[in-house]
N, C-alpha and C positions, 0 to 999 in steps of 0.2 A: 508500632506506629511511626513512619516516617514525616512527621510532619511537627512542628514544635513553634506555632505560633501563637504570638499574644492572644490573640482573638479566638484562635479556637479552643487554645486554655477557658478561654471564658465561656464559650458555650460547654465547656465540659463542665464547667463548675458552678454556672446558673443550670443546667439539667440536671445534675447530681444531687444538687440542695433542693430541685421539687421533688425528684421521684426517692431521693435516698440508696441514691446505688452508685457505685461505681461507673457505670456504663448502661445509663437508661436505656430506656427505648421510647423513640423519637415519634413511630405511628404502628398501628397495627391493623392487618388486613386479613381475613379468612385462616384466621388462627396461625397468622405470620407474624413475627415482630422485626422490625427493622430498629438495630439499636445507633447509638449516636456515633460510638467508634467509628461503624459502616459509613456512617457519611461521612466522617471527618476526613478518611483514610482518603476518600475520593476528591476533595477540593483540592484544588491546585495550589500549591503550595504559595504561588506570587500571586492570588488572590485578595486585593482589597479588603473591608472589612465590607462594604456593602456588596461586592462580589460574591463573596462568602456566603453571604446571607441570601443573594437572591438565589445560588447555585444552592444551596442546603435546601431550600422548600422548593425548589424547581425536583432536584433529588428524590425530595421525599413523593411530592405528586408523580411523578413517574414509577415510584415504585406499587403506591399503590393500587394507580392504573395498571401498572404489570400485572402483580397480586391478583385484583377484580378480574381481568381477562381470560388468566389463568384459572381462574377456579371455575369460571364459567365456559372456559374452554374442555375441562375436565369433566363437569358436568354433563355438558351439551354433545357429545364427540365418543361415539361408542368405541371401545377397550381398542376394534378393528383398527377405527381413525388415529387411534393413539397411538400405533403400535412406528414404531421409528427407529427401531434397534439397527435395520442394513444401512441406513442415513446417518444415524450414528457412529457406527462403525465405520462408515466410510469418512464422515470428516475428522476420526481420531487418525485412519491410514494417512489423510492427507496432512492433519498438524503433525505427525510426526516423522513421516516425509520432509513438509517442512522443516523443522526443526534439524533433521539432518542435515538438508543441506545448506542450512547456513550455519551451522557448526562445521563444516568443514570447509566454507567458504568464508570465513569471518577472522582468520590469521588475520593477524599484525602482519601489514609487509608480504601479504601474499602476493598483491595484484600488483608488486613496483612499476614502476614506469621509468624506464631509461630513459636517457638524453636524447640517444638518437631516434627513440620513438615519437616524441613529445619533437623534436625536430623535424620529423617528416610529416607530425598533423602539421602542426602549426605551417608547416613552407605550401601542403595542400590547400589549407584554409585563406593562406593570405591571398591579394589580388595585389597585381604590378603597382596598382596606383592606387592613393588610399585617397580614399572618399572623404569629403569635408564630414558628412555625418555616416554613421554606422547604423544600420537595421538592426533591432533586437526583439525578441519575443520571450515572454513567460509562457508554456504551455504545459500540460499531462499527455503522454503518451504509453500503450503500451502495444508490445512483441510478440505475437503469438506465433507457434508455427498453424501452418493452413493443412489442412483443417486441423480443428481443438474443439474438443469436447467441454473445454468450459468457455469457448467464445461467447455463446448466446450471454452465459450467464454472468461476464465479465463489462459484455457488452451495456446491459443494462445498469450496471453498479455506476462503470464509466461515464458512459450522457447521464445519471440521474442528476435533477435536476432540484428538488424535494430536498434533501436532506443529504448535502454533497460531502459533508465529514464524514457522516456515519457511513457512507458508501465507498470513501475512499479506506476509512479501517479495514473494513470488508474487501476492500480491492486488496490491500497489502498482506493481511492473510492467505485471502486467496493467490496471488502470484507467488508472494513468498520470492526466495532465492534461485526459483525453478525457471521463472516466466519473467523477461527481460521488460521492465518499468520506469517510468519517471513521474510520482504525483505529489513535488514537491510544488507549490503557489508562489511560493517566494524568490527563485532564484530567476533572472535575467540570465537569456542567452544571447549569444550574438545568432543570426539566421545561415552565416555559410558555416559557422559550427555546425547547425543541426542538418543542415544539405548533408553537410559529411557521414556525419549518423545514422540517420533516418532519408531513404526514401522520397525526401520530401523538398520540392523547392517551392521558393515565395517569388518565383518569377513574377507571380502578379499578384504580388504584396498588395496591391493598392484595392483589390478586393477580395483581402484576407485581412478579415476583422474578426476583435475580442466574441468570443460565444463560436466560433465555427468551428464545424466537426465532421471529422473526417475519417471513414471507415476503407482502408482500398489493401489491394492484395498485391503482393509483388517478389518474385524471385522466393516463392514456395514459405511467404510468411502474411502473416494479415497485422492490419496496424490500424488501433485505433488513434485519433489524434484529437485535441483541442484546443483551441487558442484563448487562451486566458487573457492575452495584454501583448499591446505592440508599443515601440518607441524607434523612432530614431534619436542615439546618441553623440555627437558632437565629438566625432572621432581625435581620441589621442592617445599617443604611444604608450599604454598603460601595459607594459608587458608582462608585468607580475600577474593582473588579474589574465590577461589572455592564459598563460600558462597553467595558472589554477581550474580554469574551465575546460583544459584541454586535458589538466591531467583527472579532471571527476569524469569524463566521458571516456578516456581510454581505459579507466581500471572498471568500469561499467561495464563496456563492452568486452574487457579482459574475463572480469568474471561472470557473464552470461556465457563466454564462450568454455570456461573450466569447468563450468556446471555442466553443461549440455555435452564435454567429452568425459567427462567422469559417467556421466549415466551412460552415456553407449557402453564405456569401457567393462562396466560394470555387469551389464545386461549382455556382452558377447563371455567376460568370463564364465558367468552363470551358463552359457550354455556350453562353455569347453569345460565346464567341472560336474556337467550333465545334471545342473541343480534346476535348468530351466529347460524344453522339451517344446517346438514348436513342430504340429504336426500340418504335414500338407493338404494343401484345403480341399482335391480332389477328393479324399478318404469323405469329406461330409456330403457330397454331391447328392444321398438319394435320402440326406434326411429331411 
């Protein structure tokens, strides 16, 4: 158990003393039990004490609406419906895919960024004349190449609208370390940063507002975009933060671009070590 707070001590030890166990169980559903560890292990650890509590019976009713659905989903859904093994199989291929390549993209000190690189954004990005205020935006963006096969399915995670956390977990599984992303909410950018970046100007900022979304294709990739939040900030020489934003964008684009020549590199050896075999598409002509 990673967690060692007062208050969950105490729910462990008002449940121990009703049920007389170590590690009660909290609710049970179609001959399921969910015991209290399980929920404890899931509360966030800088949770309040009435946080705690709201997220522990929120917890528990989700589980056993899960539970309910699922048994009635078992029920209802003949062996055929059920059957999920090539869907399965394919998102084990794809998490351990993932999991490659960001184990071999996740070095300390892989992506450095020289001086003279962080010199040439930064002299690209400045303007002769500095503006009394500075444009900034918070947005999510991601990089597909055109076409993709999990476009549709990214696309819709992206705009959901419904339940934007649980869509963005799913987003980040899904791209992983493979498919070049940004869906953090928190961080300000300045806007001729992301010129530089992205494809994208706010030549007419003035109607480019928080909620807009943007799907366009350009130089053989497609790009979804969203504007979470604009500001202008009261421009001053703050050259440390300029720097820090220039150097999270360069080893970004550093390591989209490692990823993307490790796979070719990878996929032409396989075929000079004859492990991979691409045959000419004439041969299928009269099937």
């Amino acid at each position: 158990m990673r967690r060692s707070l007062p208050f969950l001590i105490f729910l462990l030890i008002i449940f121990s003393s009703c049920n007389q166990t170590n590690n009660p169980v909290v609710a049970e559903a179609f001959h399921h039990r969910l015991f209290l560890s399980e929920v404890i292990e899931k509360i966030p650890s800088a949770a309040s004490k009435e946080d705690s509590l709201l997220f522990f019976e929120q917890y528990v009713n989700d589980w056993i609406l899960h539970q309910t659905l699922l048994a009635h989903a078992k029920k209802n859904l003949t062996n055929k419906e059920q059957e999920f093994s090539s869907q399965i199989a394919q998102y084990k291929d794809k998490l351990l895919i993932n999991e490659y390549l960001h184990k071999i993209s996740s070095e300390k000190n892989k992506f450095v960024v020289f001086n003279d690189e962080l010199h040439e954004f930064l002299s690209n990005t400045k303007t002769d004349k500095l503006p009394q205020y500075r444009d900034m935006v918070k947005l999510n963006y991601v990089k597909l190449s055109n076409p993709s096969k999990l476009y549709q399915k990214i696309k819709v995670l992206f705009f959901d609208e419904n339940d934007r956390i649980k869509a963005l977990q799913q987003l980040e599984l899904i791209c992983a370390d493979s498919i070049e992303y940004y869906l953090d909410d928190e961080h300000w950018f300045h806007t001729d940063f992301i010129e530089k970046e992205l494809p994208f100007t706010f030549s007419n900022k003035e109607f480019t507002k928080p909620g807009d979304k943007f799907d366009f294709v350009q130089d053989e990739y497609r790009y979804l975009v969203i504007i979470l939040d604009k500001k202008q900030q009261l421009q001053t020489q703050n050259i440390l933060e300029d720097r820090k934003i220039a150097i999270s964008l360069i080893q970004q684009q550093k390591r989209a671009e490692f990823i993307s020549n490790h796979k070719n590199s990878l996929v032409e050896k396989a075929f000079q070590d004859k492990k991979a075999v691409r045959y000419p598409i004439n041969e299928f002509a009269n099937y």
